[in-house]
N, C-alpha and C positions, 0 to 999 in steps of 0.2 A: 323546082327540085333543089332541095338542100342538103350538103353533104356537112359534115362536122367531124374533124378527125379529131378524135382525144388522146390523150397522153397520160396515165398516169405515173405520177412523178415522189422520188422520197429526194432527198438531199441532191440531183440534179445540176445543181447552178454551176459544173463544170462541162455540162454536158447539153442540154437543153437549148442554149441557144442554137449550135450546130443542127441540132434536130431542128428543130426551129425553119431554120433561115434553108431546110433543105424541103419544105414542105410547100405544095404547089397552092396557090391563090384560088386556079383557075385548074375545073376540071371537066372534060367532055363529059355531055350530058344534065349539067348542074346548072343551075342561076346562080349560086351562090355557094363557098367553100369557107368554110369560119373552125377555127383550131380553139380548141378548149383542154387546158389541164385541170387534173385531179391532182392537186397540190395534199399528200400522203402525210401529213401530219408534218414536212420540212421543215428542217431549226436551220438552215442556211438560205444562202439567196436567190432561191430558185422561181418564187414568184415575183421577185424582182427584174430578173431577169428576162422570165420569161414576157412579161408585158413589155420591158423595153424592146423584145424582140417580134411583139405585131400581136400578142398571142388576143382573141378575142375572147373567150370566156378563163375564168377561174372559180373552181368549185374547190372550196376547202375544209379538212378535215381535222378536228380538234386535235387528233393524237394519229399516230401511225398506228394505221388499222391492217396492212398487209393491200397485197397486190389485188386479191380477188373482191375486196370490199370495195378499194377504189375501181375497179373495174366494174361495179356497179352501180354506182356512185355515176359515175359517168355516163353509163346507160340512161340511166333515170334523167339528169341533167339537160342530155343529149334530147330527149325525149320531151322535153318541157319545152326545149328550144324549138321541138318543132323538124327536126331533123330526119327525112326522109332514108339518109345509109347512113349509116356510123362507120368509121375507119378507124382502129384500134392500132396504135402501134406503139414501140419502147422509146425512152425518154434519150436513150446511150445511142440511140444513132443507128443501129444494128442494121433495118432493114431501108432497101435503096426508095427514096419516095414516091423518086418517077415511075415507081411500080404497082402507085395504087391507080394509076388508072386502069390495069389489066385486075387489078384486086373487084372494082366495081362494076366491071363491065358486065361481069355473068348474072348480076343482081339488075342493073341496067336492062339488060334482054330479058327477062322473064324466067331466067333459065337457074337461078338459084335464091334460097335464101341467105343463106351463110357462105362466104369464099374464106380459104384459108392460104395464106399466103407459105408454098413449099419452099422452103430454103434447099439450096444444093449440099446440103450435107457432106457430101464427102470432099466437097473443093474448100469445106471451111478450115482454115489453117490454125486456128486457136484451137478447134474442137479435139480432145484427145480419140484414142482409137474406142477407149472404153465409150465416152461419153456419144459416138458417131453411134455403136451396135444399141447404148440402151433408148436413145432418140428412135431409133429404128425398132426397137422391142416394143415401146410406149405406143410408136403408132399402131404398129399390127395390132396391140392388145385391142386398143379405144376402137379400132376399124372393126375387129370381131363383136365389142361390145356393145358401139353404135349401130351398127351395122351400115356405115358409113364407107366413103372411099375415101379417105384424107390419109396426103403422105406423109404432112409434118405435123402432128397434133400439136406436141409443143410451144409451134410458134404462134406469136403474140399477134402477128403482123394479119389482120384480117380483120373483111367488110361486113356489116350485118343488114339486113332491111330494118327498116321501123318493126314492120309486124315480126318479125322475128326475134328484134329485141324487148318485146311487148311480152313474150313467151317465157322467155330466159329469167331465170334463177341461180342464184349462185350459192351453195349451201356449205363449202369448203370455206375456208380462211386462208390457205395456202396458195392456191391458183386457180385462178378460171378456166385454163387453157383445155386441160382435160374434159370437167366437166362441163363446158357449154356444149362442145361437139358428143356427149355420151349423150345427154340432154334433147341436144337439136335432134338426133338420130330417133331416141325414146319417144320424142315427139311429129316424127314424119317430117321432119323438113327435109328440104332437100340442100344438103352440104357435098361444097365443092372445092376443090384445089386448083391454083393458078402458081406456075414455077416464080420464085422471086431472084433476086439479085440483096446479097448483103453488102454493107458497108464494113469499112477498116473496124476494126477491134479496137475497143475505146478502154472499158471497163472489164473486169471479172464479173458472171452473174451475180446478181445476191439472191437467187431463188436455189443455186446449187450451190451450196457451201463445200459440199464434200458428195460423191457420188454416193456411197451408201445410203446417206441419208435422204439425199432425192429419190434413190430407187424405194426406199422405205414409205417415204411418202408420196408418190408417184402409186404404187400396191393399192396402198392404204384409200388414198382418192378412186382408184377405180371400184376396187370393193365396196367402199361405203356407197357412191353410186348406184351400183350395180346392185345393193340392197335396197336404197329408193325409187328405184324406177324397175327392179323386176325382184319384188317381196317374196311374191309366190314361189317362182322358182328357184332363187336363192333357199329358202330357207325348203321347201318340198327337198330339193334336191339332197342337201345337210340329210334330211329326216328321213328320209327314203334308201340313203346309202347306211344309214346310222342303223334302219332299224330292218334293212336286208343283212348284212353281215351279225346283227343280232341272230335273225329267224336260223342263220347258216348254222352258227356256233351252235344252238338250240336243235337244231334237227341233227348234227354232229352228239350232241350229247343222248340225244333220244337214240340215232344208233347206238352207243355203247349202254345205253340202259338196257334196248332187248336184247346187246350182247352178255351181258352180263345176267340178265334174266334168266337167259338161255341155258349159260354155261354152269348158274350160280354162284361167278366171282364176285365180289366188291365194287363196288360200282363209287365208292366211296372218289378213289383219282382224279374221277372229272367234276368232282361238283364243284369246281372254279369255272369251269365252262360254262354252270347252269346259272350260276351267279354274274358274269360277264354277259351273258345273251340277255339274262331278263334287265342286267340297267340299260345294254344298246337296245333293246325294244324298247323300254320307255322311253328313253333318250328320244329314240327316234319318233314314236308317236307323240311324245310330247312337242317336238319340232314342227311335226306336219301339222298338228293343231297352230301351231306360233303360223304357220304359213299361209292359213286360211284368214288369220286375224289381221294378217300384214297385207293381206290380198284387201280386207273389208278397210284398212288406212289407208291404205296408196288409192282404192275410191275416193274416197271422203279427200285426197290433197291434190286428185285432178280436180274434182270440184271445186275446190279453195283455188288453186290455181288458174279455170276458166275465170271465176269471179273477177280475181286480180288484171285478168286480160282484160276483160270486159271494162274494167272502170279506166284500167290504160286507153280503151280503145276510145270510150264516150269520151278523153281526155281530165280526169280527176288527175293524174299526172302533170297536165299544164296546167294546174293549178285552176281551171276554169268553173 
């Protein structure tokens, strides 16, 4: 059995070796434990560093491509090496290492595919109050939308199988973090959580620049997900509210037409209503048709996607 914990890393080299040298050799269960970074396009000396600090693979990327490219980058790598669990963790030191032996253990036993490693959130002392409630909103969300149990979605710090990284896609440029666990969920795995230990606060993240704009794109990544992996109902649901409140406004207008029939007023006041109801009909029917098309794609991209498992699994991957 082989484990390979990777790192993907941008400008690093003040921080990597620490990560580094906190990283276990030897891990129950395993023959073999070997550290590989996903060196992010770096313009300092962080693949310098890092091989003077033991590291055994280096995977590198022309330009800085973002977190979620190197995080697949790696997978793949990981995957050619031959690497039975993947251990995923940040380059700043963040999470404690003697805690991936509880990260691999539920993949070890039979009893998961994916482990995500919970940080204690409320004991972390950098994390603002804002930043602890919307940590805590993101997981509920991704938990309602995987339908998954995971407490920390967010974090980086977590084990995958082979076969489950054989699965995985990464279709954001932003982060993986959300969408592998929407993913794994959409796909039946089974994902799990194991409490972690953090390390001293090193860095500022560079994935939260500013909370707005995390929570912006934080929406945004569940969203676009949540239209990949469930077309139909996404967009039925759109079409169906769109073109109920159409039928409402429309049958609202039909009563005052035979009131107006009735009494022989003007009927002329509401014909904004009749106009408003018939573009939310079409609106709407035109959606639920978009919903039925998005149903016959998302076919045709599981297909595309056992394929890709497939040639992973014969090993076209390790290049064989």
């Amino acid at each position: 059995m082989k484990l390979i914990i990777q790192i993907p890393c941008y400008n690093e080299a003040e921080t990597i070796s620490l990560t580094l040298g906190e990283l276990p050799r030897e891990v129950e269960g395993f023959n073999s434990v070997e550290w590989l970074i996903i060196n992010d396009g770096c313009t300092d000396d962080t693949v310098t560093v890092a091989k003077n600090s033991g590291v055994n693979h280096v995977v590198s990327l022309s330009k800085n491509k973002g977190l979620a490219t190197a995080f697949m980058v790696g997978l793949e790598t990981c995957l050619k090496l031959g690497a039975d669990v993947i251990v995923n963790t940040d380059a700043d030191n963040q999470y404690e290492a003697r805690d991936i032996s509880k990260l691999v253990k539920p993949i070890l036993e039979g009893k998961a595919d994916i482990v995500i490693g919970a940080r204690p959130i409320n004991e972390v002392k950098h994390f603002s109050a804002m930043k602890r409630i919307l940590q805590k909103f993101g997981s509920y969300v991704v938990r309602l939308v995987s339908k998954t149990d995971v407490a920390d979605a967010p974090s980086g710090f977590r084990a995958i199988s082979r076969d489950a990284a054989m699965h995985l896609n990464v279709f954001n440029e932003y982060t993986y973090t959300l969408e592998t666990i929407i993913q794994a969920g959409q796909k039946n795995m089974t994902v799990t959580s194991v409490p972690i230990r953090t390390n001293k606060y090193l860095r500022p993240s560079r994935l939260i620049k500013s909370i707005p704009a995390y929570l912006k794109r934080s929406i945004l990544t569940i969203i676009r997900i949540f239209v990949v992996y469930q077309p139909f109902r996404f967009f039925m649901t759109i079409g169906l509210v769109s073109f109920s409140i159409g039928l409402l406004i429309g049958l609202r207008y039909l009563y005052y037409l035979i009131y107006h029939f009735v009494t022989g007023s003007d009927i002329a006041a509401h014909v904004q209503s009749l106009i408003l109801a018939s573009i939310l009909i079409g609106i709407g029917f035109q959606t639920i048709l978009v919903a039925f098309l998005a149903d016959l794609l998302s076919v045709n991209r599981k297909l595309m996607e056992d394929i890709q498992y497939r040639l992973r699994k014969t090993g076209y991957y390790k290049g064989e």
